[in-house]
C-alpha positions in Angstrom: -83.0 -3.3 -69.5 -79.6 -3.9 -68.1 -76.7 -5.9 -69.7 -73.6 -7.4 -68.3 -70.5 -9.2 -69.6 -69.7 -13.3 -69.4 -68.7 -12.4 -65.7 -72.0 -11.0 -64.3 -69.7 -7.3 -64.5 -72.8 -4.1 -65.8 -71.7 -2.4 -69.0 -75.3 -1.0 -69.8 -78.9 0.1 -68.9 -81.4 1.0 -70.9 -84.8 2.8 -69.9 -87.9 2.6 -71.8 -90.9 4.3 -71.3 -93.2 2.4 -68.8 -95.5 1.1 -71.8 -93.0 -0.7 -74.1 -92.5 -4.3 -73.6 -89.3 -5.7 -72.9 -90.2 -8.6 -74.9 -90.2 -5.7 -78.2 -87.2 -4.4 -77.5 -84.6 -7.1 -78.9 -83.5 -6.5 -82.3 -83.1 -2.4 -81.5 -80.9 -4.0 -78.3 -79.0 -6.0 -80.4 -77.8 -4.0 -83.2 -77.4 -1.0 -80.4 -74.6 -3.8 -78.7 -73.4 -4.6 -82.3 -73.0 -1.1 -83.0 -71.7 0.5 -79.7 -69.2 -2.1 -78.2 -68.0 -3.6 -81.4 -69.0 -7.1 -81.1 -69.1 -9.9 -83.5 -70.3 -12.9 -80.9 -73.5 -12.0 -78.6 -75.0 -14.1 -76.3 -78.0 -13.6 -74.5 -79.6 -15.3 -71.5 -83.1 -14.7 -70.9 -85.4 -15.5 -68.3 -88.7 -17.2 -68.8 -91.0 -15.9 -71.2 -88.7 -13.0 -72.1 -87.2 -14.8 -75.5 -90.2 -17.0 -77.2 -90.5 -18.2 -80.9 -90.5 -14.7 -82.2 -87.8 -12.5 -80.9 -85.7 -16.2 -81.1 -86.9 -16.0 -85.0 -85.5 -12.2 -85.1 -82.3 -13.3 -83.9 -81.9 -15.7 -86.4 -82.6 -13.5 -88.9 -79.8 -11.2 -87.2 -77.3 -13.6 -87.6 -74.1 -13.9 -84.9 -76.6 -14.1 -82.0 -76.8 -17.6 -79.7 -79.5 -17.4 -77.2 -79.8 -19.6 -73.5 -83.4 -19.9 -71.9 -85.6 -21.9 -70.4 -88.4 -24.0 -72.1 -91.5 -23.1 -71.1 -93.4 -24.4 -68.1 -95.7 -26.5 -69.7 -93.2 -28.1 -72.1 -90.2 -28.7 -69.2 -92.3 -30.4 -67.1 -93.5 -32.7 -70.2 -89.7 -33.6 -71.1 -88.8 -34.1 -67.1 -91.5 -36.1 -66.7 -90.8 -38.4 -69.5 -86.9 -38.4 -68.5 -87.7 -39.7 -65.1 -89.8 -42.3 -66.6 -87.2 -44.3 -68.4 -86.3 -47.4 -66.7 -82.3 -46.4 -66.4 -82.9 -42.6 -65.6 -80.1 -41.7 -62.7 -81.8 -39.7 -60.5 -79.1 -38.4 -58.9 -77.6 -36.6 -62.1 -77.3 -32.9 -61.7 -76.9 -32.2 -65.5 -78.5 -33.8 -68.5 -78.0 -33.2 -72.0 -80.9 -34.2 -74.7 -81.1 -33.7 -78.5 -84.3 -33.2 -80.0 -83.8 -32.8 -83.9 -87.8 -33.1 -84.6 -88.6 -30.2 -82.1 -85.4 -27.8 -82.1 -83.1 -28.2 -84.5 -79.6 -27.1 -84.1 -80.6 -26.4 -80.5 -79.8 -28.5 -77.0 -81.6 -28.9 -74.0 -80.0 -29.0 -71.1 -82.0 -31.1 -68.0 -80.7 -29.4 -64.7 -81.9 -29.6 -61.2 -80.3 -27.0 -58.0 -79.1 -29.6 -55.2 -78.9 -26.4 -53.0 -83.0 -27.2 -52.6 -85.1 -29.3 -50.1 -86.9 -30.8 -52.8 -84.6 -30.1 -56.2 -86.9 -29.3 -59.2 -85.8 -29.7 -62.4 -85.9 -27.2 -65.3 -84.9 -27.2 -69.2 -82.8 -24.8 -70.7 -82.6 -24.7 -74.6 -79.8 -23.0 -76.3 -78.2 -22.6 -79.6 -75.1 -22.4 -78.1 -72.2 -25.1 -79.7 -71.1 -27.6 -76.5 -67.4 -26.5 -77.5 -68.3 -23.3 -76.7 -70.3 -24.0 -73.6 -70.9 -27.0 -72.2 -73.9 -28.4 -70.1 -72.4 -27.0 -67.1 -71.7 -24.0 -67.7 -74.7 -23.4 -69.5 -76.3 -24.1 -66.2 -73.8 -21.6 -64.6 -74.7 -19.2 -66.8 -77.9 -18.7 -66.4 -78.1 -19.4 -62.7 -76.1 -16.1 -62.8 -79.1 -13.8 -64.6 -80.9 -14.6 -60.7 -78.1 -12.5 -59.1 -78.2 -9.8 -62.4 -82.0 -9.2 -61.9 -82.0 -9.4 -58.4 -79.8 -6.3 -58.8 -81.3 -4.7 -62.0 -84.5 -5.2 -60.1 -83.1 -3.5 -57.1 -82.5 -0.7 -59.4 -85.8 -0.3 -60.6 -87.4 -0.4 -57.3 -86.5 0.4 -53.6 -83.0 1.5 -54.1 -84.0 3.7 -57.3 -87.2 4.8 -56.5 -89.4 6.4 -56.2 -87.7 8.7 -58.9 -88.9 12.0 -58.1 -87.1 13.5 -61.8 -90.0 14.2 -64.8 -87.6 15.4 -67.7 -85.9 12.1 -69.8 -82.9 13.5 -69.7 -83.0 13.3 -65.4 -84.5 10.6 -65.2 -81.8 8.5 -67.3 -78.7 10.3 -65.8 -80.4 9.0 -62.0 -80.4 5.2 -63.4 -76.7 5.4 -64.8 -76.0 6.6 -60.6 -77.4 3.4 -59.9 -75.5 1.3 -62.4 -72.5 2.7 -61.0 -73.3 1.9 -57.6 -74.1 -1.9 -59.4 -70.7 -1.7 -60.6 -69.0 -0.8 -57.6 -70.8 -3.3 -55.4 -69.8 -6.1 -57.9 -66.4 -5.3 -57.8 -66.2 -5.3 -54.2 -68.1 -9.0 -54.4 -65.2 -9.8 -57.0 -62.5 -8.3 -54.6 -63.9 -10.9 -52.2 -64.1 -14.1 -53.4 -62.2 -16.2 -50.8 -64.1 -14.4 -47.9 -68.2 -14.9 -49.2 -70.1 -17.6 -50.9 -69.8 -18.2 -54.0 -73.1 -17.8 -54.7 -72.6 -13.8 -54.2 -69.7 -13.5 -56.1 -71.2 -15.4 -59.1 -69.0 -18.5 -58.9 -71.4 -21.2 -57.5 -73.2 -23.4 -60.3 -75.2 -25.6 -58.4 -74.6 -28.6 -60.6 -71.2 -29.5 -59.5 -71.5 -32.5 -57.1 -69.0 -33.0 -53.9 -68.6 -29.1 -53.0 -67.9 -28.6 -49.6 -71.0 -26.6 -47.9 -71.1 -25.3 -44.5 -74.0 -26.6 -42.2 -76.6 -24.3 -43.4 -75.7 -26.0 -46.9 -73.7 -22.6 -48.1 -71.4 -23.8 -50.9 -68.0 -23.1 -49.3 -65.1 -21.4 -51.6 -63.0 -23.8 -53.1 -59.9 -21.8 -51.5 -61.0 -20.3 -48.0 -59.2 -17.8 -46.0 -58.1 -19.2 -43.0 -58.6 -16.4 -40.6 -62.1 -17.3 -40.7 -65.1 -19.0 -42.1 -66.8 -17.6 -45.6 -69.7 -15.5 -44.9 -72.2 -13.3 -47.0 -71.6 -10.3 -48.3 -73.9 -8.5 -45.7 -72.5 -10.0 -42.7 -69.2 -9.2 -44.2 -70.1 -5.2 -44.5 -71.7 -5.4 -40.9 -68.6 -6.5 -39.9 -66.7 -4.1 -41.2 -69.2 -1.0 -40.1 -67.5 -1.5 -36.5 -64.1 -0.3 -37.6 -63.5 3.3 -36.4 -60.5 5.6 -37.5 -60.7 9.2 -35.9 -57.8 11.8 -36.1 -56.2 12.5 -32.4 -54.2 15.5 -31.5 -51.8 16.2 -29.0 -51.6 19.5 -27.7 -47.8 20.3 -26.9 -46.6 23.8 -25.1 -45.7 26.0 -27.2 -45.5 23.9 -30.4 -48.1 22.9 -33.0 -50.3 20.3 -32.2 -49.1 16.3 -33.1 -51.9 15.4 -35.4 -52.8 11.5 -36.2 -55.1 9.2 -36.8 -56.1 5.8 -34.5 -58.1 3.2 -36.1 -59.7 0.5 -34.2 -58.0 -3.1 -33.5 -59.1 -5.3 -36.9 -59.7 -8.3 -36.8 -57.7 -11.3 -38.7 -61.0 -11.3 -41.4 -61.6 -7.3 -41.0 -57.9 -6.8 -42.0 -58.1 -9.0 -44.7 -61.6 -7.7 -46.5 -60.0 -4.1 -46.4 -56.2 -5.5 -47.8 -58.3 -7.0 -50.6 -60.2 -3.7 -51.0 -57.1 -1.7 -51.3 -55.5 -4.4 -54.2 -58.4 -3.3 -56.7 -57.1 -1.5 -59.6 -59.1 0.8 -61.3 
């Protein structure tokens, strides 16, 4: 189980044995947060099926916890369906806040659908969170950012970490905290980037703002381009980049030593920009 901070940044992993449920491992997570990093306000954002009645019942009983997830299937497409029955429903809205007191009190629910789709589906999200804390909006962004997280924490636990050819615990652990780091570093490279990829890969685009600029294969644009070239992804960025070549030269002179130095390839306006930003990160 992985954890990150409000910007989609890794602080944790955890590993459990293959035969634990992630959906029993809440209340020893939390207090190990609590406990470890100090914190008085935790928020978590689970997936589907990952937070139902009774770990949300544990966290109650935890007290300081707010939770953001979605309804379940059955019972978002129930509310959608009656919210697009009403005779002044604006189907164009993006975002959609409803209060249901009788159902889940204290909570919201949050009505969303991604524009970036063909055929936008809506979901629910519910979420104890207070709307001065977060509002509709960025509860949506919030969560649309745990897709990027478990992409990667998935990545982890699969082709890029395995198979994991260590039997001891100890191993085993010490191989996923390598991958975390390589997590780490990739996302601050993503972060170094911002004005070069979309904002999807850097954790910035919330697919509920309406009027952002999007290329022709409907890529949300960065609100603040470079202008050397057009954003691209981050792949396309690091293919770009695997063509620069630096080797060391030297010049044999008579009777002196040799003139050592190095020639790099020419770099392009958006090559020399990716590595200026690379070299600005502070560690």
């Amino acid at each position: 189980m992985g954890y990150c901070d409000k910007r989609g940044c890794p602080i944790k992993i955890d590993v459990y044995p293959g035969n634990v449920r992630a959906t029993t491992t809440f209340a020893s997570t939390v207090e190990t947060l609590r406990n470890n990093f100090k914190l008085s306000k935790i928020i978590i954002i689970a997936a589907r099926g990952r937070l139902g009645p009774k770990n949300i019942g544990i966290l109650k009983g935890l007290g300081g916890i707010d939770w953001l997830t979605p309804l379940s299937s059955d019972y978002s497409q129930l509310l959608v369906d009656k919210l697009e029955s009403w005779p002044n429903f604006d189907d164009e809205l993006n975002c959609l806040e409803v209060i249901t007191p009788d159902f889940y009190p204290g909570e919201r629910l949050i009505v969303y659908r991604d524009p970036r789709l063909a055929k936008p589906r809506r979901d629910v999200l519910r979420t104890s969170l207070s709307a001065e804390l977060f509002s509709s909006s960025e509860c949506v962004r919030q969560y649309k950012k745990l897709t990027e997280i478990e992409r990667a924490f998935r990545s982890i636990k699969t082709a890029d970490a395995g198979p994991v050819s260590r039997y001891s615990e100890t191993r085993i652990k010490a191989h996923f905290c390598i991958c975390l780091l390589a997590y780490y570093v990739i996302w601050r490279v993503k972060e170094a980037w911002r004005e070069l990829i979309f904002p999807a890969e850097a954790g910035d685009e919330d697919g509920v703002a309406d009027g952002a600029t999007k290329d022709k294969k409907n890529h949300v644009l960065p609100a603040q381009p470079f202008e050397g070239a057009p954003a691209t992804s981050f792949q396309a960025l690091l293919r770009q980049l695997s063509t620069v070549v630096q080797v060391e030269a030297r010049l044999l002179l008579k009777d002196k030593n040799p003139l050592v130095f190095n020639v790099t390839s020419n770099l392009n306006s958006h090559q020399a920009k990716a590595l200026d930003l690379l070299s600005k990160i502070k560690v």
